[in-house]
N, C-alpha and C positions, 0 to 999 in steps of 0.2 A: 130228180136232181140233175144237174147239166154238171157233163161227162168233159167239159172246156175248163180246163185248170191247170195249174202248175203253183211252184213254189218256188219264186224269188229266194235263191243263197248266194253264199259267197265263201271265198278261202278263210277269210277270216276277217274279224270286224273292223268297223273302217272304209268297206271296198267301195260303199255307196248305196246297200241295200235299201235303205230307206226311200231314199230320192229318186231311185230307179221305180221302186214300188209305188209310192206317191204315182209318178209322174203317168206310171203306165194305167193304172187304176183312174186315174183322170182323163188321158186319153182316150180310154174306153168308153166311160162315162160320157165323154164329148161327144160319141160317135155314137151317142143313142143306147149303149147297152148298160143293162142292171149289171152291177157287179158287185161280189160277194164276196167282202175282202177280210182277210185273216191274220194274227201274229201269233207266231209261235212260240212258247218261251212265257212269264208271269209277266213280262213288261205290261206298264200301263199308259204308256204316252206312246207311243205309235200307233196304236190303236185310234187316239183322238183324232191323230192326221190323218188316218185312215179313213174317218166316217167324213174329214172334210172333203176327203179327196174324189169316196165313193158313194157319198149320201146314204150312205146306212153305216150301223153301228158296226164294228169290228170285234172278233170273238179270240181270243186265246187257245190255241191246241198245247196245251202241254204231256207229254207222255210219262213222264215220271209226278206229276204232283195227281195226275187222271189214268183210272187203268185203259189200255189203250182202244181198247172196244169203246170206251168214252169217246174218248177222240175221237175214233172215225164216225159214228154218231154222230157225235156235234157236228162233225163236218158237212154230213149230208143232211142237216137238220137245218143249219143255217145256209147250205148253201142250192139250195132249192130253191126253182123259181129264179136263180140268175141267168143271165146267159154266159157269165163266165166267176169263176173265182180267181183270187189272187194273194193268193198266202207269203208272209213277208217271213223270212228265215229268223234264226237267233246265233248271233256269234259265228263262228264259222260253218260249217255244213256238219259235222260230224263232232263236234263240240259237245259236250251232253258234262253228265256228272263225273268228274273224276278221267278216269282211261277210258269209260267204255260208250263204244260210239252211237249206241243207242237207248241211251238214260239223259232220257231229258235233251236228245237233240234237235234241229231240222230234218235231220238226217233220220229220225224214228217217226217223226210228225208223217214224212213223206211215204216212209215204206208200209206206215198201217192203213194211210190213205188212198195209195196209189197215186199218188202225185209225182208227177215227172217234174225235173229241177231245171231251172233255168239257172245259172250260176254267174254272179257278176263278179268280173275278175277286174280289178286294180290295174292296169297294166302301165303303169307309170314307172317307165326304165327297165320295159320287157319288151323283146319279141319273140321270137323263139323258144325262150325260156317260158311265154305264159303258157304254151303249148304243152311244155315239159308236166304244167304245174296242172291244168285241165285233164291231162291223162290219167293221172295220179288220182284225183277226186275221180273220173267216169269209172276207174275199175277197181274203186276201193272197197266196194259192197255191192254182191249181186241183187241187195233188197232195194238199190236205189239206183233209178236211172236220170242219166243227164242230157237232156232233151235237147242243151244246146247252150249258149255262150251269150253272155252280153260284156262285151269289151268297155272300161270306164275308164275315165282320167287319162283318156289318147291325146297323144302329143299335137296330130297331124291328119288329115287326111291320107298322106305317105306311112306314118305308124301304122294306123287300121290296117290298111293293105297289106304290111309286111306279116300282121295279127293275124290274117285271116288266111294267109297265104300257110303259113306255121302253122295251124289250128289243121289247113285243109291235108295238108302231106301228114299229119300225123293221125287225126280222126277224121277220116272224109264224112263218116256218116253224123258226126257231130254238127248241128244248123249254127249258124254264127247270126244273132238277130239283131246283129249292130256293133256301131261303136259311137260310144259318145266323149265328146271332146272334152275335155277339163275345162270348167267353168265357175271358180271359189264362189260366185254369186248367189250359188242356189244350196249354198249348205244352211241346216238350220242353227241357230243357235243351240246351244248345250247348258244344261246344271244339273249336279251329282252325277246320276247313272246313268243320264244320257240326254235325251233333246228337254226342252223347255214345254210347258205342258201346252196345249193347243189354247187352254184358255188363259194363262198367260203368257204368251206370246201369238196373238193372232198373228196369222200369214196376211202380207200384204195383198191388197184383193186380184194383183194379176200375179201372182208365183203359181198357184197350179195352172192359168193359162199357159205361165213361161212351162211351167215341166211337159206342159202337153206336148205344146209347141217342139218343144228339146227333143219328145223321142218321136213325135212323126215325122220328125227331120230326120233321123238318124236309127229308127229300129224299125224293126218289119211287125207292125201292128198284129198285120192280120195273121200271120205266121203264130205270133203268141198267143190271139186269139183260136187258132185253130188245133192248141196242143190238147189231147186227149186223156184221161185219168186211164188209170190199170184199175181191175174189179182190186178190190181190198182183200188183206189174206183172211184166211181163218184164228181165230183166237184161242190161244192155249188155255184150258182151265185154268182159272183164278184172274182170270183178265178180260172178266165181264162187265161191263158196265154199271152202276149203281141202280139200284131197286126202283127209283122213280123213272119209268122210261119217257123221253123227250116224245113219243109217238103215240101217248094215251094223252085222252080228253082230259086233262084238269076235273077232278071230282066239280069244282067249286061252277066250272062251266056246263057241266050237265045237270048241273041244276042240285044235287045233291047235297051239298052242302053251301052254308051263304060264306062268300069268301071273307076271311078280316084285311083289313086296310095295314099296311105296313109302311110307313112313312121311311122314307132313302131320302137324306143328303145329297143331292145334287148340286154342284156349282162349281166355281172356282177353286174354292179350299178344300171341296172335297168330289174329287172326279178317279177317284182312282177306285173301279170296282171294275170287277168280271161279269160279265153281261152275264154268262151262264149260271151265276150267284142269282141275278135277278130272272131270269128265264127259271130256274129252276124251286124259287119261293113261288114263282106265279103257277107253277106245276103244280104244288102241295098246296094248294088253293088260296093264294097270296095275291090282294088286290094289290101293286107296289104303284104308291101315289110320291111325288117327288117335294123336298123343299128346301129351302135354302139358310141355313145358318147365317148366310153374309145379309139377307138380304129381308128377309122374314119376320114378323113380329110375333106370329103363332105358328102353333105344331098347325100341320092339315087336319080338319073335319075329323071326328068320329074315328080315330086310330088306334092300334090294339097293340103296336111296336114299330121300333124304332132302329134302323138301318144305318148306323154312323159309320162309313167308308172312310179310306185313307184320303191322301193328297196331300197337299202342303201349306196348311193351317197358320205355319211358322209367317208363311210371307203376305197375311192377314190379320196377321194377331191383333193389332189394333182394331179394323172393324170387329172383328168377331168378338173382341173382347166390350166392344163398345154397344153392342146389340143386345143388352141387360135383360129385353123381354123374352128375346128364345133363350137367353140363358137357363133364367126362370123355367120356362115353361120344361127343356128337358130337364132340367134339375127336378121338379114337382112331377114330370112322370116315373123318372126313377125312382124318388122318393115313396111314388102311389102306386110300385111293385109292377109300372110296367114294361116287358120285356124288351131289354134295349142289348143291341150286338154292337159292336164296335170296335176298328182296328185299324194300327196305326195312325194315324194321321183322326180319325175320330178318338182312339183311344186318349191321346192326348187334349183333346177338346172336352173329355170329361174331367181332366184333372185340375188343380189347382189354376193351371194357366205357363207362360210360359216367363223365363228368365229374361231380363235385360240384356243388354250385349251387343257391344259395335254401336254405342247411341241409341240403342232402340229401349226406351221403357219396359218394364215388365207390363205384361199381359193379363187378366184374370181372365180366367175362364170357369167352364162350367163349376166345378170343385166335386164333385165326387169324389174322385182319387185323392186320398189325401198327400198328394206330391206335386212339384212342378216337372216342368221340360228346360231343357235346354241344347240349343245348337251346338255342334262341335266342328271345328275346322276340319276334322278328317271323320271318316263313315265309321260308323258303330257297328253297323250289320249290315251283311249281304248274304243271303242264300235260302236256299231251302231247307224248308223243316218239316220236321215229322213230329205229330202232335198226340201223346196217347191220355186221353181226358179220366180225369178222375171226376168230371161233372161234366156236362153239357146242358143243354135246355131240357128237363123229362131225361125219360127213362131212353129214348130211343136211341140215344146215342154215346150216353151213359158208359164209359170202359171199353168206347172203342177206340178209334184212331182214324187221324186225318191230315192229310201234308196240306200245304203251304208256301208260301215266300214271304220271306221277310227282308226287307232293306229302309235305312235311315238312317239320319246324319243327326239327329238327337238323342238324347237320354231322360230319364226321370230319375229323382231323385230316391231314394231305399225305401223302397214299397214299407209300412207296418207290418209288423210279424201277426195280425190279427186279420188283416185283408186276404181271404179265403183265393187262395192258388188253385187251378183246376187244370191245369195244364204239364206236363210232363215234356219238354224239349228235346232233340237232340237233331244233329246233324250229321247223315252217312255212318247211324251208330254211335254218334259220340253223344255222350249227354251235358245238356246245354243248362238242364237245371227247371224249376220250378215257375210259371208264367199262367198267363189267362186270369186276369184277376177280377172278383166276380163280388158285387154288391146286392144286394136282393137281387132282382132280377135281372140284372146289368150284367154282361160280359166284356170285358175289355183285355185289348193284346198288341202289340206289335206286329202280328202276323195276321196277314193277309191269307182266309183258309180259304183253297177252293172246294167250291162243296159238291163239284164232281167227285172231288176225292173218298166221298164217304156219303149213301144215296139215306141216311138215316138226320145228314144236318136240316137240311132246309127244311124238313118235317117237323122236326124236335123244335126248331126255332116256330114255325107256323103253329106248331100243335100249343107252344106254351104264349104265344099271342090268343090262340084261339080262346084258350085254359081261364087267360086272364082276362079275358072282354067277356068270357062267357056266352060268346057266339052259335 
């Protein structure tokens, strides 16, 4: 694993991390090297600017939805074979659940990984002052070191200076790896909980040129390529990693057993899944074959289950609702008992279809659920959750328990009281109430489960593919 990494933060959201991260991950890239790029946090749209930025996929480290022995795993799991990684922060640096600064931060992501922080500070109507505010973050936790500064939204040439001069009288040993000038040009567009999803909103084909360009102009490249990880600490019992370890053969590739075909939603309407969900089906011996809802007239070849991810369904409803033969076609597999997972943004694509509203016709969709959807001006849910099942796929996971995220600006209309619930809610202990609504073989939810969380899903799910193709 290359020992060349850090973790793009900031004081608090806003400051530019995205843009910094893009731009440097592309300058890399420019310059010849693999890079191996990360988000921390359940987001699911940075990650796509991510892989455009750095031609491979981008992975999620969450510390609270995964026990943190997961994390740092994954971390040296995906980030092997780079010559450098590039971890993008969430929210502020020390942000997490609640007060406590490492439940679900940047800031826990870092300290299980050993990842030294580059911090990108705002400095728009600061000098001195941003010195004040960098010192504050370098000594607020001996588990997280900050490797050094990247100064954003500088007024001047004469600003940076004054930056760098205040940074040096207070932290000399702190590296200053630039400043970048304020340039509204290069921000992305935004919808709901944050940028516009990579596939709809393509980048114009010279904007990662322009970000490359932005910070070889103005950051010390090779400085951030040359910052160095810390060994990872050791893990306190009960904060082992999940029973499927990322470091064994795949039964299904040593030949041992024949893998089943698990067909995933990729596309437009539905891009919102955690790469480690599909790493981790293809662990439990999951061949995962991709297809498209929008675009598709059949399921894939010879398939045993079906993978309906999130995204945003809402702003296709028309095509999708207009593509009557895959309608069909998942509708007659559910119907023929076979095992279909789906959440958010797919869970809605099995239901009735969506409402009219603002001019737009109502939608039909799949119909499984005997409910619709509909938009709402303001967000329904945001957060995480904790999920204790009173069913899952099989036995394996059967009365355990598994976290999650959940966010969307829709609703369905009042589930049947005969539509079998298997899910148990709550959030930080509060209970949220009764979810995961379950048709023969069909699972469907709002929540987006990672199956880091719990090393018994992506089994139960392959095992009741398997059950049902008779593989």
């Amino acid at each position: 694993m290359t020992r060349r990494a850090f973790l793009i933060a900031a004081p608090q959201s806003g400051s530019g991390k995205t843009t910094v991260a893009l731009a440097v991950m592309a300058a890399f890239r420019r310059r010849g090297m693999a890079v191996a790029p990360f988000k921390c946090g359940p987001d699911f749209i940075d990650p796509g600017y991510h892989c455009l930025a750095a031609g491979r996929p981008s992975v999620n480290l969450d510390g609270w939805m995964c026990p943190e022995a997961f994390v740092a795993d994954t971390f040296r799991l995906h980030a092997a074979g780079a010559d450098v990684a590039v971890v993008e922060g969430v929210m502020g640096l020390f942000d997490g659940i609640g007060s406590a600064p490492m439940k679900g931060s940047s800031a826990q992501v870092a300290a299980v990984c050993g990842l030294p922080v580059v911090l990108v500070v705002n400095a728009r109507g600061m000098s001195a002052s941003a010195a004040a505010l960098v010192k504050g973050f370098a000594g607020y936790d001996e588990r997280v070191r900050v490797a050094g500064v990247i100064f954003n939204n500088v007024g001047s040439d004469s600003h940076g200076e004054l930056l760098r001069q205040s940074l040096a009288m207070a932290l000399p040993e702190l590296t200053v790896f630039g400043c970048i000038l304020r340039d509204d040009s290069l921000g992305i567009p935004s919808r709901h909980l944050g940028l516009v999803t990579v596939e709809d909103n393509p980048l114009p084909p010279d904007y990662l040129e322009r970000l490359a360009d932005l910070v070889e102009n103005n950051l010390d490249l090779a400085g951030l390529a040359g910052i160095q990880i810390r060994p990872a600490p050791p893990f306190a019992k009960g904060g082992e990693r999940p029973k499927q370890a990322s470091s064994d053969v795949p039964p299904a590739i040593k030949g041992e057993i024949t893998p089943v075909r698990i067909a995933v939603a990729r596309d437009a309407a539905f891009c919102f899944v955690y790469e480690d969900n599909l790493r981790l089906l293809r662990e439990a011996g999951a061949e995962v074959v991709t297809f498209s809802p929008l675009d598709d007239a059949r399921l894939p070849a010879d398939i045993h289950g079906i993978y309906l991810p999130g995204g945003y369904p809402e702003l296709y409803a028309g095509r999708l609702a207009a593509n009557s033969a895959m309608k069909a076609a998942v509708r007659n597999a559910v119907e023929a008992g076979m095992p279909v997972y789906a959440e958010c943004g797919g869970f809605i694509y099995l239901t009735r279809g969506m409402e009219g509203g603002d001019g737009a016709p109502p939608a039909d969709f799949v119909g499984i659920f005997p409910v619709r959807a509909r938009m709402l001006p303001k967000r329904k849910a945001l957060g995480y959750r904790q999920v204790e099942f009173g069913a899952f796929y099989g036995e394996t996971a059967a009365g355990g328990s598994a976290r999650g995220h959940e966010f969307h600006y829709s609703e369905i209309g009042t589930m049947p009281d005969h539509m079998e619930r298997c899910y148990r809610v709550s959030r930080q202990e509060q209970e949220l109430g009764s979810e995961g609504y379950r048709y023969r073989n069909c699972l469907a939810s709002y929540i987006h489960l990672h199956f880091g969380s719990n090393g018994g899903l992506a089994p139960a799910f392959v095992g009741a593919c398997r059950n049902n193709g008779n593989v």
